[in-house]
PASEBA-1860 file (N, C-alpha, C; in nm, 3 decimals):
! residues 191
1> XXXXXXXX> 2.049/2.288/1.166/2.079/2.193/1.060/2.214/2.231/1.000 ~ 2.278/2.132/0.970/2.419/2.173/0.917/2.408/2.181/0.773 ~ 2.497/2.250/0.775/2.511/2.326/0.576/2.568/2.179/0.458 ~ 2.556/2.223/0.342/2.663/2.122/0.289/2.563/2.023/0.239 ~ 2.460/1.955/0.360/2.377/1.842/0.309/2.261/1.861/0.286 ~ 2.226/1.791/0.166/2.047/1.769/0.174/1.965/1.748/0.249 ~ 1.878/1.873/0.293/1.762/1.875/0.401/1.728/1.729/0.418 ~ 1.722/1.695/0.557/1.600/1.543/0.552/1.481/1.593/0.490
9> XXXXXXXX> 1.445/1.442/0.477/1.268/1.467/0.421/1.202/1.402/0.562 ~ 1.180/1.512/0.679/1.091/1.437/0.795/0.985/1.424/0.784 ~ 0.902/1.305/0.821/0.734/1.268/0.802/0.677/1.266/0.902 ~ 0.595/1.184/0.988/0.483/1.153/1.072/0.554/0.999/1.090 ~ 0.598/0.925/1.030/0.662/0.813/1.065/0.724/0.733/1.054 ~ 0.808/0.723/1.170/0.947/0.722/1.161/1.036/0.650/1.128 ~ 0.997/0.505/1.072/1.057/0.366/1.058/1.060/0.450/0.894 ~ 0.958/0.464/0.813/0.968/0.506/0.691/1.041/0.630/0.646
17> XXXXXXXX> 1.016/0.727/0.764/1.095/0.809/0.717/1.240/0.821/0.707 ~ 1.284/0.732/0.820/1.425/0.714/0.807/1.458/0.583/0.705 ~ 1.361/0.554/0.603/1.456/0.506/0.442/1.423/0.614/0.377 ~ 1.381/0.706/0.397/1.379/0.816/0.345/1.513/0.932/0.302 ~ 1.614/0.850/0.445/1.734/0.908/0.425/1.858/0.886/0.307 ~ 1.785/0.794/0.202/1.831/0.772/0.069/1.700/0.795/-0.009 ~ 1.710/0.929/-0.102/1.635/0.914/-0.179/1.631/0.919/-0.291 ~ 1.553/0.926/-0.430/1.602/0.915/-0.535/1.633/0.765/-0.540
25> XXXXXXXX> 1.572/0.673/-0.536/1.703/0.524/-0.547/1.642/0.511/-0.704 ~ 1.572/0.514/-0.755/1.587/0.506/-0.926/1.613/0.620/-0.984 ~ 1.673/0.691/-0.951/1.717/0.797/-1.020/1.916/0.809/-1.021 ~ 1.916/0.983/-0.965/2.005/0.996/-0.923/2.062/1.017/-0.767 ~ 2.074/0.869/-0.686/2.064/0.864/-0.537/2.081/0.977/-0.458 ~ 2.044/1.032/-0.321/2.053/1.122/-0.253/2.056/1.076/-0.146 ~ 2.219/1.063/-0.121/2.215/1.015/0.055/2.216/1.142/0.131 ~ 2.141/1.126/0.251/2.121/1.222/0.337/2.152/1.189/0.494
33> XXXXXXXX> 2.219/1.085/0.480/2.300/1.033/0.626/2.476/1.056/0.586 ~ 2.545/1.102/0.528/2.651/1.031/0.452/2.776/1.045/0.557 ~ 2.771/1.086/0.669/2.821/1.078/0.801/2.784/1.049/0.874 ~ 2.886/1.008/1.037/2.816/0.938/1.133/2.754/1.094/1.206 ~ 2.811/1.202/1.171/2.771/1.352/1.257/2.601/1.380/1.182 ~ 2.623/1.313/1.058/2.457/1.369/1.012/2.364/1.250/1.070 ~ 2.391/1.091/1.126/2.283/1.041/1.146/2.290/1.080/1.288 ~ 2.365/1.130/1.350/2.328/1.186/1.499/2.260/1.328/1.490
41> XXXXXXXX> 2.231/1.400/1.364/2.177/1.478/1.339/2.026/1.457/1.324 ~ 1.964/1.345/1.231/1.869/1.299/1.182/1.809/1.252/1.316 ~ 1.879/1.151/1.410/1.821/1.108/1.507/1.787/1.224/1.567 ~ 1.831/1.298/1.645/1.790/1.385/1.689/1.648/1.484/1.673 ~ 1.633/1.487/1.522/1.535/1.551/1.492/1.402/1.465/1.522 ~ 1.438/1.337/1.591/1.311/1.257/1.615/1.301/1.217/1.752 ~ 1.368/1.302/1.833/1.405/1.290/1.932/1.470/1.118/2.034 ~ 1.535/1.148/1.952/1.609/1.026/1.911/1.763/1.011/1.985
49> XXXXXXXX> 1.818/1.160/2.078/1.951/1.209/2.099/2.070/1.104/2.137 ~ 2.159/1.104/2.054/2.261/0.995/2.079/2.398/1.100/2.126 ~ 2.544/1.061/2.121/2.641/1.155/2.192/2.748/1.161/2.056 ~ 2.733/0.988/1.988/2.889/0.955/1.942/2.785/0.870/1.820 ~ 2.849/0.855/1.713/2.827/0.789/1.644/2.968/0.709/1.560 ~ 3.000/0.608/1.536/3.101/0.604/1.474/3.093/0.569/1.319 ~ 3.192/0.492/1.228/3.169/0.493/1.093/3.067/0.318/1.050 ~ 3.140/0.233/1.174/3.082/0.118/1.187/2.908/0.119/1.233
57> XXXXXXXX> 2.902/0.211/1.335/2.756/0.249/1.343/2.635/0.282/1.217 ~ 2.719/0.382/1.184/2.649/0.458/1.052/2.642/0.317/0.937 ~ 2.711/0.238/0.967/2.671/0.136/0.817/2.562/0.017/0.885 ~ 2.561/0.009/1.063/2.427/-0.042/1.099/2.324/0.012/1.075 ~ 2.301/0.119/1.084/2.227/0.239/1.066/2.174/0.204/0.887 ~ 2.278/0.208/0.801/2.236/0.199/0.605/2.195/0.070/0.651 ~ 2.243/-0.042/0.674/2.186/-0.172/0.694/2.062/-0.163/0.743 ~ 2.015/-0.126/0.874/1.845/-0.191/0.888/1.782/-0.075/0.763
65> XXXXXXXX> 1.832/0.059/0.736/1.715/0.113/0.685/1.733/0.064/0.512 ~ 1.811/-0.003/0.478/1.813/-0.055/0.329/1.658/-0.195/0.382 ~ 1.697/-0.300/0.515/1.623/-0.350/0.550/1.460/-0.364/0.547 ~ 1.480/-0.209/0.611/1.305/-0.166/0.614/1.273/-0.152/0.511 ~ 1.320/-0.094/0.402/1.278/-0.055/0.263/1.216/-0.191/0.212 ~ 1.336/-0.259/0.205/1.289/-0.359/0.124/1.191/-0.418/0.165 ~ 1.156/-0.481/0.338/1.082/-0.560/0.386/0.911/-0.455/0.330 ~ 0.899/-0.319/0.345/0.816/-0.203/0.343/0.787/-0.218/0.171
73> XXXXXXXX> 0.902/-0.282/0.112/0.877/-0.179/-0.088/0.761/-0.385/-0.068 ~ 0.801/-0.489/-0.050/0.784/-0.648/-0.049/0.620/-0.610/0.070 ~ 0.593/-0.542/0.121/0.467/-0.556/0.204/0.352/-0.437/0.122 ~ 0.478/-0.341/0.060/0.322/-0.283/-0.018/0.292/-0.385/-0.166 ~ 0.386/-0.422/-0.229/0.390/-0.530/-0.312/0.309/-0.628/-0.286 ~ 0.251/-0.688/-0.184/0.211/-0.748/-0.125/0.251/-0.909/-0.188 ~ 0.383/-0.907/-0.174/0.508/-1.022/-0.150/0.523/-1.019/-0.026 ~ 0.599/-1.191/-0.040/0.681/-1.203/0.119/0.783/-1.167/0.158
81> XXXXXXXX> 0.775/-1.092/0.275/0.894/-1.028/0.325/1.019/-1.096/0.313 ~ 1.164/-0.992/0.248/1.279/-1.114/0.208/1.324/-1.143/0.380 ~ 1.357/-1.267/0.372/1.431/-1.324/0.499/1.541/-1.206/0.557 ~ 1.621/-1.202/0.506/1.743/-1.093/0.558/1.707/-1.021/0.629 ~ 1.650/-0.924/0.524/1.579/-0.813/0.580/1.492/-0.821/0.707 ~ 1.455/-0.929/0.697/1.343/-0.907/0.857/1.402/-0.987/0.996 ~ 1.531/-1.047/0.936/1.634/-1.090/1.047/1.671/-0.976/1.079 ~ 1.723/-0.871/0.980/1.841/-0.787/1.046/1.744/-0.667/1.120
89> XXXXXXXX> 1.612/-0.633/1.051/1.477/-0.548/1.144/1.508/-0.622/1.337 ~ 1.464/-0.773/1.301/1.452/-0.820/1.436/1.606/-0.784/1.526 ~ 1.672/-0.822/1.439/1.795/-0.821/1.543/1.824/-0.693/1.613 ~ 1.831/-0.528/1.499/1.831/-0.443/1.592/1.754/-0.443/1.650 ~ 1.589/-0.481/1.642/1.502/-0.431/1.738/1.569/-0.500/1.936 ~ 1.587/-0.636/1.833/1.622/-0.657/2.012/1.747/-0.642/2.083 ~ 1.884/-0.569/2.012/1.977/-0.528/2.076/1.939/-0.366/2.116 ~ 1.846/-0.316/2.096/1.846/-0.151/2.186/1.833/-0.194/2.369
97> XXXXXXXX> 1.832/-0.083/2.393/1.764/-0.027/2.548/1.686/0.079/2.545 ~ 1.591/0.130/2.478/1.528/0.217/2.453/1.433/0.159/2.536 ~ 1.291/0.265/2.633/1.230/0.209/2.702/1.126/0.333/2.653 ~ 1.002/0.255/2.652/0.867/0.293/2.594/0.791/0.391/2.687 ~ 0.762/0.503/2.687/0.717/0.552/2.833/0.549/0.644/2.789 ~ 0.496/0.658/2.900/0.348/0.711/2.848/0.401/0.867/2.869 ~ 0.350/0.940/2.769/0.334/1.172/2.793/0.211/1.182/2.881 ~ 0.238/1.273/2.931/0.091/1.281/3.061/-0.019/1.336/2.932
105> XXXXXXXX> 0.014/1.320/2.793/-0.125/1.352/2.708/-0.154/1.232/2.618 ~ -0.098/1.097/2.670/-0.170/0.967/2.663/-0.086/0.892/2.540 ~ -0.005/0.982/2.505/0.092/0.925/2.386/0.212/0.816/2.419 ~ 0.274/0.756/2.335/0.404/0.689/2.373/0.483/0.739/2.293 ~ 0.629/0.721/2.411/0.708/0.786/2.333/0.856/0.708/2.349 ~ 0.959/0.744/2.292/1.081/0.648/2.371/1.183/0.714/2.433 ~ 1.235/0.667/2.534/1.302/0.722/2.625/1.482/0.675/2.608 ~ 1.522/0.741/2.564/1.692/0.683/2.590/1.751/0.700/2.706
113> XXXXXXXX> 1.838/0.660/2.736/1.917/0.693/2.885/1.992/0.808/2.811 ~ 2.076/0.891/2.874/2.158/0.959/2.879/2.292/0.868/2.808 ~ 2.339/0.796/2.849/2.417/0.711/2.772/2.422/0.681/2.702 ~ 2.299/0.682/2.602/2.255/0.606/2.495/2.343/0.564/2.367 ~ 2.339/0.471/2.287/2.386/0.467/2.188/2.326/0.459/2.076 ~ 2.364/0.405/1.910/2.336/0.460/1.829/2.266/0.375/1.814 ~ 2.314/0.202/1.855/2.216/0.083/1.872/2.109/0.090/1.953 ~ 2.097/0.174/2.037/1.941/0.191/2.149/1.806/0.250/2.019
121> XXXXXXXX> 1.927/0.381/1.945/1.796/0.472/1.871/1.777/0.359/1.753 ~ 1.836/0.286/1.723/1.818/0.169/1.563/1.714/0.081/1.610 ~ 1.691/0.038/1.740/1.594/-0.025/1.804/1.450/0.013/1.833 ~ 1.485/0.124/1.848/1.364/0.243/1.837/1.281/0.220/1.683 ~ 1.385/0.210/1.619/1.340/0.281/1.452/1.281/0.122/1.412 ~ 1.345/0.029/1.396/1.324/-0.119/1.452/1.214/-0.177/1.469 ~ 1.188/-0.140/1.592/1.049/-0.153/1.653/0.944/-0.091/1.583 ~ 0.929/0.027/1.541/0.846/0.150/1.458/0.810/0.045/1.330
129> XXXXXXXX> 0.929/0.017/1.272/0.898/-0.119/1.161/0.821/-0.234/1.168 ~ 0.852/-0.283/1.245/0.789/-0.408/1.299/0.655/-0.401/1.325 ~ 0.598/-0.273/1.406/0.458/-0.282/1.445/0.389/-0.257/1.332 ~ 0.456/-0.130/1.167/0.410/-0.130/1.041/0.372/-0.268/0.965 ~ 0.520/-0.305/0.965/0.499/-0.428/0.875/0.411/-0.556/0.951 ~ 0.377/-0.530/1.066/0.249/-0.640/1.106/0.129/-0.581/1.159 ~ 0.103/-0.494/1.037/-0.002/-0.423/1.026/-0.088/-0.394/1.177 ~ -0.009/-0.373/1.302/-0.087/-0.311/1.417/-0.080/-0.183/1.408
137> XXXXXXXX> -0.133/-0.086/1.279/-0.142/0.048/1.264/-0.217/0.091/1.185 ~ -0.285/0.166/1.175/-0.410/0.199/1.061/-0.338/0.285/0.984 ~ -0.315/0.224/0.873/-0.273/0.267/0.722/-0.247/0.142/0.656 ~ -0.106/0.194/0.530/-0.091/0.116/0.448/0.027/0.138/0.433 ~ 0.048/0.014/0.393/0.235/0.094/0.291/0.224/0.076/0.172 ~ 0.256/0.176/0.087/0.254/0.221/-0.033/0.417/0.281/-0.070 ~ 0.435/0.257/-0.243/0.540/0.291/-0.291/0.473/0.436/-0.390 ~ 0.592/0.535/-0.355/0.610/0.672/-0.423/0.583/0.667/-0.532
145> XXXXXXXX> 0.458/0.720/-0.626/0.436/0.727/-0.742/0.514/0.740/-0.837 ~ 0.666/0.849/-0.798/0.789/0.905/-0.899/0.806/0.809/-0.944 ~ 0.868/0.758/-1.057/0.958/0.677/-1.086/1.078/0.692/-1.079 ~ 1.086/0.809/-1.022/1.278/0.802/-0.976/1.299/0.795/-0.808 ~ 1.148/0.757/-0.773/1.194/0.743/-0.619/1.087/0.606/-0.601 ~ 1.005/0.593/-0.621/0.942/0.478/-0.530/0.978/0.451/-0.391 ~ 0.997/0.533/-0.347/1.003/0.510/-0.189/0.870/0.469/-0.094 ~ 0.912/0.372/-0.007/0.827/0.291/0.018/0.806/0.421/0.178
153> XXXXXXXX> 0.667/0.429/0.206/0.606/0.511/0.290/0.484/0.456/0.347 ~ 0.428/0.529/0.484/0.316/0.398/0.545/0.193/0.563/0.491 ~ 0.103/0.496/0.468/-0.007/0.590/0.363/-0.100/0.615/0.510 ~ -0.112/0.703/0.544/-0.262/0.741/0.657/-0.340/0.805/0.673 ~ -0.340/0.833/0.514/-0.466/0.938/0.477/-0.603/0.853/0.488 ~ -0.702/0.912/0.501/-0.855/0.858/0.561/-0.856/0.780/0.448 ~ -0.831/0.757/0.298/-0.879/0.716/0.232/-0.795/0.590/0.168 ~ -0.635/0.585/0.239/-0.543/0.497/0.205/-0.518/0.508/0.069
161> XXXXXXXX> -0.522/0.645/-0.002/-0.523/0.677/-0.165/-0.373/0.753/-0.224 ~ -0.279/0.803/-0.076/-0.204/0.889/-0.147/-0.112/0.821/-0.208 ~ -0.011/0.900/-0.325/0.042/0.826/-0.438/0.220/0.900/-0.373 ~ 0.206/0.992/-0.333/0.397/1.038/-0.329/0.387/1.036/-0.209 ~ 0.526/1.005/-0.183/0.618/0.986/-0.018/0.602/1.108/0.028 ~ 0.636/1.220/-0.024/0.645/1.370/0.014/0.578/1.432/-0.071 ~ 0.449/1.499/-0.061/0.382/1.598/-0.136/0.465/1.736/-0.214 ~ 0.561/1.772/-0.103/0.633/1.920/-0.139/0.741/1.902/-0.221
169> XXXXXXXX> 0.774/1.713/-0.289/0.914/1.681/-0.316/0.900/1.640/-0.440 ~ 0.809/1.499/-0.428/0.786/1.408/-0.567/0.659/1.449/-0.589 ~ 0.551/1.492/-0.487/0.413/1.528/-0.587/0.424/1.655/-0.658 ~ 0.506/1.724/-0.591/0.520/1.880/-0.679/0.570/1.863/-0.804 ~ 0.690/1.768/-0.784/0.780/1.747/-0.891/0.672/1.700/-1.037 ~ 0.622/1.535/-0.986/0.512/1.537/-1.071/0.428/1.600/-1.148 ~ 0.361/1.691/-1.042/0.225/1.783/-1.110/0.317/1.941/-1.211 ~ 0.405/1.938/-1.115/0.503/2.021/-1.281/0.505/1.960/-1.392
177> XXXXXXXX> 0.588/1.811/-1.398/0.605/1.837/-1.553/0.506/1.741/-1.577 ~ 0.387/1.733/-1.538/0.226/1.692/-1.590/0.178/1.842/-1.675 ~ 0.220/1.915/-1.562/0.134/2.077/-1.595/0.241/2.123/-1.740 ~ 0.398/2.083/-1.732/0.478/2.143/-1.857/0.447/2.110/-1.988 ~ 0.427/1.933/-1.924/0.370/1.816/-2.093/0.243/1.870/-2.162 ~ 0.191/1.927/-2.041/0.039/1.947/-2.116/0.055/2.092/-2.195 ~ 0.154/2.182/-2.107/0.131/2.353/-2.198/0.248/2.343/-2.287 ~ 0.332/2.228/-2.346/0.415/2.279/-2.405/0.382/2.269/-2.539
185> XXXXXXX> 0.407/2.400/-2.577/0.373/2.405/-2.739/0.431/2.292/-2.819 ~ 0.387/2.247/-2.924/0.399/2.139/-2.980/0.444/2.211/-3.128 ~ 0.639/2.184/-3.203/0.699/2.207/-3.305/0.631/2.269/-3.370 ~ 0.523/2.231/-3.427/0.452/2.251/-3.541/0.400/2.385/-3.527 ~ 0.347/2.408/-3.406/0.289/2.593/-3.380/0.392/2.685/-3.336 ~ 0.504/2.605/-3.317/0.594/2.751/-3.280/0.641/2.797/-3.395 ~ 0.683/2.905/-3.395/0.695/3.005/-3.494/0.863/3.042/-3.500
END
């Protein structure tokens, strides 16, 4: 991982986790793509491997995943998906070449060519969206309890109950200053 930037926040899945790569959006924002060298970084970690990324790429790249958010924050809302947004989902999905392949342990997975580009892995991520937002997946999408993140995340806990995007990020954050509000001495008894 390269120095300098904010760790990704990687999940279990992957259309969500990559709007994950802005976080904080009601707060104080945290981009975590803010080069085309870090989203060839990010891809990668999802096995995702691209060669080149350029600056025009990287703003296809902020484009579908501002996309997914919204279409993801409008489906846990349970509003209608905005138009834009699910044009510009469709469109990368169908400009990749990414090809779907079975693991001899029954999984799917996606395959890039060696050539690949940055539009093959956006198609990937694309697609990951698409099968969320038309619910062919057992969960939910749910928005981040924080109020400085509401980040929209697909929920797949047995009980479809969890409240933060990242347990180690915004639920920690939470249950601190739940746990501070509650022990902090109150004016009147301090001495």
């Amino acid at each position: 991982m390269r120095t300098g930037f904010p760790d990704f926040r990687l999940g279990n899945v992957l259309s969500t986790s990559f709007t994950g790569t802005l976080s904080e959006r009601h707060g104080d924002p945290v981009e975590r793509i803010p080069t085309p060298q870090r989203l060839i970084d990010w891809l990668a970690e999802y096995d995702l491997a691209v060669d080149s990324c350029t600056p025009a790429q990287l703003e296809l790249a902020r484009d579908l995943r501002e996309s997914i958010h919204a279409a993801a924050t409008a489906a846990a809302l349970q509003e209608a998906l905005p138009a834009p947004a699910v044009k510009i989902i469709n469109d990368r999905s169908a400009q990749g070449r990414a090809a779907a392949v079975l693991t001899p342990e029954g999984a799917r997975q996606w395959r890039l060519s060696p050539a690949s580009l940055v539009e093959d892995a956006l198609s990937v991520i694309a697609a990951d969206a698409i099968s969320i937002l038309a619910g062919e997946r057992d969960g939910r999408l749910a928005l981040c309890a924080s109020p400085t993140c509401q980040a929209a995340f697909f929920d797949t806990s047995q009980s479809h109950t969890r409240k933060w995007c990242d347990m180690n990020t915004c639920g920690n954050r939470q249950k601190k200053a739940r746990y501070n509000a509650a022990h902090r001495k109150s004016p009147s008894r301090a001495k």
